[in-house]
C-alpha positions as CSV (number, residue, x, y, z in Angstrom):
1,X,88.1,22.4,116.2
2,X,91.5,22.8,117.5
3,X,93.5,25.8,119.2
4,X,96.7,27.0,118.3
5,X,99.1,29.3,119.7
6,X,102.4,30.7,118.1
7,X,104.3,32.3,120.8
8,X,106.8,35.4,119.8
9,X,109.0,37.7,122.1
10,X,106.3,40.2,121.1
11,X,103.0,38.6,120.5
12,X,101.2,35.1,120.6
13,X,98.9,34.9,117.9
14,X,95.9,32.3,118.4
15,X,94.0,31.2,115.9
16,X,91.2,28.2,115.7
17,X,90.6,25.9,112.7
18,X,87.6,24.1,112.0
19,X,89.6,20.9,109.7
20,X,91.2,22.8,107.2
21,X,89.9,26.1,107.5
22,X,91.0,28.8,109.5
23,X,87.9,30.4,111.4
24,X,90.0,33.3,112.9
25,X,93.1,34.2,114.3
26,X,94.2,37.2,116.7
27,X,97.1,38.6,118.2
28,X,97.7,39.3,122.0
29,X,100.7,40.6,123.6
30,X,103.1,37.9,124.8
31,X,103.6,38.8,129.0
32,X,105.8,36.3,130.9
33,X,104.2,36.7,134.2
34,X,100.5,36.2,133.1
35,X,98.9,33.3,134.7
36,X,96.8,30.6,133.4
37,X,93.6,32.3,134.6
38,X,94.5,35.7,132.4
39,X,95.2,34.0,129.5
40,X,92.4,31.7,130.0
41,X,89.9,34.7,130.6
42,X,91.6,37.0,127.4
43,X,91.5,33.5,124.7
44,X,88.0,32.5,126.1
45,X,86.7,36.5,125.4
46,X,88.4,36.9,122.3
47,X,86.9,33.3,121.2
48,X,83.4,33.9,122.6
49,X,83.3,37.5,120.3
50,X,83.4,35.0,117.6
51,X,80.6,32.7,119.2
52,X,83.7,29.6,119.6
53,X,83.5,28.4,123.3
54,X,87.1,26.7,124.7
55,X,85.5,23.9,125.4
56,X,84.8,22.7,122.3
57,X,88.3,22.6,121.1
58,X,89.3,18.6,120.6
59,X,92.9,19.4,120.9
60,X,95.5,22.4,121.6
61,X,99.0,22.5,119.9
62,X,101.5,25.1,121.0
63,X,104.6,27.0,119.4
64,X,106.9,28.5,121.6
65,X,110.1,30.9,121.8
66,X,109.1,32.3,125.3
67,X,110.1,29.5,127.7
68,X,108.8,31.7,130.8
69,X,105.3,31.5,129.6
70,X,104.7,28.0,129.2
71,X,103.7,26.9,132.6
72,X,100.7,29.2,132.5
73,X,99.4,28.5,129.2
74,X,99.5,24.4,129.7
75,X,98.1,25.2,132.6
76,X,95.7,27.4,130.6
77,X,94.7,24.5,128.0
78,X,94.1,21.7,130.8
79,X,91.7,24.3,133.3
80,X,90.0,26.0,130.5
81,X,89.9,23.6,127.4
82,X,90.0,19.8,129.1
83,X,93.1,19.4,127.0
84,X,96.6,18.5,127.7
85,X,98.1,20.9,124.6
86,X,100.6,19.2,122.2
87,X,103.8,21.7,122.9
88,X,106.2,21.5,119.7
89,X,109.6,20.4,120.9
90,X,111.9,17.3,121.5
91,X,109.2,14.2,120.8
92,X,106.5,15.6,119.4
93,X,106.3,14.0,115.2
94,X,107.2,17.1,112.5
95,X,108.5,15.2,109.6
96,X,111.3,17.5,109.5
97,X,114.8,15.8,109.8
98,X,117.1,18.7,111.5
99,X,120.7,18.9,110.4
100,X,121.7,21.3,113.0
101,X,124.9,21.0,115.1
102,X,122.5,20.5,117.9
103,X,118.6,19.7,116.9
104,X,117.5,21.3,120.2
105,X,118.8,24.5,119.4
106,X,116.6,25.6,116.6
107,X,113.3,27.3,117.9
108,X,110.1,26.0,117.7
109,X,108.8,28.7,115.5
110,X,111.6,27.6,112.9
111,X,110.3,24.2,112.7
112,X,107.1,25.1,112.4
113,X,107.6,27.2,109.3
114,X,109.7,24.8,108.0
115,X,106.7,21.8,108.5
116,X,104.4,24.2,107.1
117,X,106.1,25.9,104.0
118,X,107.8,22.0,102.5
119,X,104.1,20.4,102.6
120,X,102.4,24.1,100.9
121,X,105.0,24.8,98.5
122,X,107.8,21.9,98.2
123,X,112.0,22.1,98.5
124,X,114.0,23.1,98.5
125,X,113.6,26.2,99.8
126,X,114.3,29.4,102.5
127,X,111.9,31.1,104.6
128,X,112.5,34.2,106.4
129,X,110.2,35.0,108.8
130,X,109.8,39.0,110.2
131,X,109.4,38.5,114.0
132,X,111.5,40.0,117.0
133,X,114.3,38.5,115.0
134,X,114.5,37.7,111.5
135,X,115.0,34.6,110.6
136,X,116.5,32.4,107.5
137,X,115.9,28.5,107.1
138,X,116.9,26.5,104.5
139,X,115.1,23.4,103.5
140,X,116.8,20.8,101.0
141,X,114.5,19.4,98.1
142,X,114.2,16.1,100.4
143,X,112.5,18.5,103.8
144,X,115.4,18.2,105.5
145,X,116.0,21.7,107.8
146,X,119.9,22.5,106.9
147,X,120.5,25.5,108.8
148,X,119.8,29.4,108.7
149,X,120.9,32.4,110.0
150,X,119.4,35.0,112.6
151,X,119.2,39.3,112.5
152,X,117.8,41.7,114.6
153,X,114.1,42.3,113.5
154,X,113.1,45.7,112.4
155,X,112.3,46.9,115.6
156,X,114.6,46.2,117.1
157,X,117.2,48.0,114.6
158,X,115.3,50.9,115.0
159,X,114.9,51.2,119.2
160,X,118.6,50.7,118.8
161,X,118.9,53.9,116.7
162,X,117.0,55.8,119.1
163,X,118.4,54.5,122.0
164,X,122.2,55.0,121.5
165,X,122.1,58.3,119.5
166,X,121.5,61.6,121.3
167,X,119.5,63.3,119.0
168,X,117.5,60.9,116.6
169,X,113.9,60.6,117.5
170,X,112.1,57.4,117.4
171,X,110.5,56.9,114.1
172,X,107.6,54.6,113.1
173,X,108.5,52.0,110.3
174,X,107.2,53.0,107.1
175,X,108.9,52.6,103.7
176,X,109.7,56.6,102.3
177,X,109.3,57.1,98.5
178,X,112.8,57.9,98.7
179,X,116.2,56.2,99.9
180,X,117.9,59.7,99.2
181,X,115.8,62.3,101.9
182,X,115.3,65.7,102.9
183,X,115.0,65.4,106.4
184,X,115.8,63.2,109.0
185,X,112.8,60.8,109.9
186,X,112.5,60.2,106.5
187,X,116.0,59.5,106.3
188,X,116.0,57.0,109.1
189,X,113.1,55.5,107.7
190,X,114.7,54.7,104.2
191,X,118.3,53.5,106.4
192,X,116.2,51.4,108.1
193,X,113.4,50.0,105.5
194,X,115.7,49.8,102.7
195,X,118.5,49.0,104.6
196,X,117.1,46.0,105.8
197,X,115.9,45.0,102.4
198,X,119.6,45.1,101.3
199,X,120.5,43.1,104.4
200,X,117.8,40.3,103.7
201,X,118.1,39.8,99.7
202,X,122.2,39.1,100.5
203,X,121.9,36.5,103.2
204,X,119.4,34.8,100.8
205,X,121.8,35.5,97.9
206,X,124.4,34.0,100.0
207,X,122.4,31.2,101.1
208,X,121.4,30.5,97.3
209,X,124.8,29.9,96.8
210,X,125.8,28.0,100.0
211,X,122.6,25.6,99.1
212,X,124.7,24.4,95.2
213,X,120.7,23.7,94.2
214,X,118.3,26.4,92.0
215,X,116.1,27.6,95.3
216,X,113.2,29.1,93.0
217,X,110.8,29.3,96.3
218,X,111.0,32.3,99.1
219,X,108.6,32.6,101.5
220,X,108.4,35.8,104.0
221,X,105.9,35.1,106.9
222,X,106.1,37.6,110.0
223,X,104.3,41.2,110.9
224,X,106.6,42.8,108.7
225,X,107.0,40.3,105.8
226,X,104.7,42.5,103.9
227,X,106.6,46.0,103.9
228,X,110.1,44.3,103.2
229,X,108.9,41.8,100.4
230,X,107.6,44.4,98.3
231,X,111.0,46.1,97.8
232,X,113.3,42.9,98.0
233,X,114.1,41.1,94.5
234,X,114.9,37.4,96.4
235,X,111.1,36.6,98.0
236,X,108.8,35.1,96.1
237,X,106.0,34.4,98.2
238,X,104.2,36.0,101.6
239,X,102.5,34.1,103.6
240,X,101.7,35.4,106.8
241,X,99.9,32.5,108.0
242,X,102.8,29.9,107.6
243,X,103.6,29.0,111.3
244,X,99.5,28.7,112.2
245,X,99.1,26.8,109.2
246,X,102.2,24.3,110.1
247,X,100.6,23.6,113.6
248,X,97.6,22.7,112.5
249,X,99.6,20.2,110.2
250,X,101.7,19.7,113.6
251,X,98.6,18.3,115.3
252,X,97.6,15.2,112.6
253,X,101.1,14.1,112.4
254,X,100.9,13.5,116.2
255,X,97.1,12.5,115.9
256,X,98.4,9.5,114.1
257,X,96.5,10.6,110.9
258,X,97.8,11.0,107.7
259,X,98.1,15.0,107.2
260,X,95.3,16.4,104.9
């Protein structure tokens, strides 16, 4: 079995895979200042409800946008699981050739996606994945990464409403029947919701465009993937295990074994 972790700015979700299946996965809040011991004690717990002991895991492979937390979970992996974790970054084997200005600058969690959406569904492509930010990546037809573009996630376009207007409440983010509404949480919820639907079928328009190939493949992965790819008429696909999926596939590239 092997461990992975896909660190957000809001949540690390952990999942274990026996080969190619995916046992389980779960969510825990991503906290810079937690030390190897808590996040040793919370993964064993959550593991152990499942009857999957830490020590059993043959190899760890880490995702991360949260540079503050990564001393404590290698630390984590060597104490609790025996195992010196495979952390995605600057030499570790992805397949993925990255056409960025500067390779470094693209986050983990892109690459990831990007590994695990060209070996499920083929290029070219563009993923956008619903995290703290949203993010857009383009994949050629050959799996090279050509670029993307980042927004403000959901959330945070709504904390923002709240917090810099005097007299808006702070909603929760559901999608109204409605754009036009009779009151005004409903109204922020259909600025917001459907808003952000506008926001995210343009840049993929755009992209489209910028790409000069047909891009007949979208895939939305992320906590909110679902509630925008419903209404948005440029996604084709949700899959909202993409980034565990591509770790996994992470780990044989660097196992020297021929991904399965």
């Amino acid at each position: 079995m092997i461990l992975v972790l896909d660190v957000g700015n809001t949540n690390i979700v952990v999942g274990v895979y026996k080969g190619k299946e995916l046992i389980n996965y779960w969510r825990i809040a991503t906290e810079k200042n937690k030390t190897s011991d808590e996040y040793g004690i919370i993964i064993n717990s959550m593991l152990a409800y499942d009857g999957i002991n830490l020590r059993s895991m043959k190899a760890v492979v880490i995702s991360s946008v949260v540079p503050p937390t990564m001393y404590s979970l290698e630390a984590m992996s060597i104490k609790y699981c025996g195992i010196r974790p495979i952390v995605v970054g600057p030499g570790v084997k992805t397949g993925i050739n990255i056409k960025y200005d500067n390779p470094k600058e693209v986050g983990a969690d892109r690459i990831v996606n990007a590994v695990s959406a060209y070996h499920k569904y083929g290029g070219p492509l563009i993923i956008v994945d619903f995290g703290t930010a949203t993010t857009f990546c383009a994949i050629s037809k050959e799996g090279d990464y050509i670029g993307g573009s980042i927004a403000p996630g959901l959330k945070i376009s709504s904390e923002a409403l709240f917090q810099h207007t005097a007299k808006l409440p702070k909603i929760s983010i559901e999608k109204p029947k409605n754009v036009i509404c009779k009151n005004t949480i409903q109204s922020m919820k259909s600025g917001i919701v459907y808003g952000y639907v506008g926001l995210v079928d343009y840049i993929i328009e755009r992209m489209k465009e910028e790409m000069k190939i047909p891009v007949k493949k979208v895939i939305a992965t992320g906590g909110m993937s679902t509630l925008i790819a419903t209404e948005s008429r440029q996604i084709n696909y949700t899959d909202k295990l993409l980034t565990l999926e591509g770790l996994r596939l992470i780990y044989h590239l660097n196992d020297s074994k021929e991904v399965k």
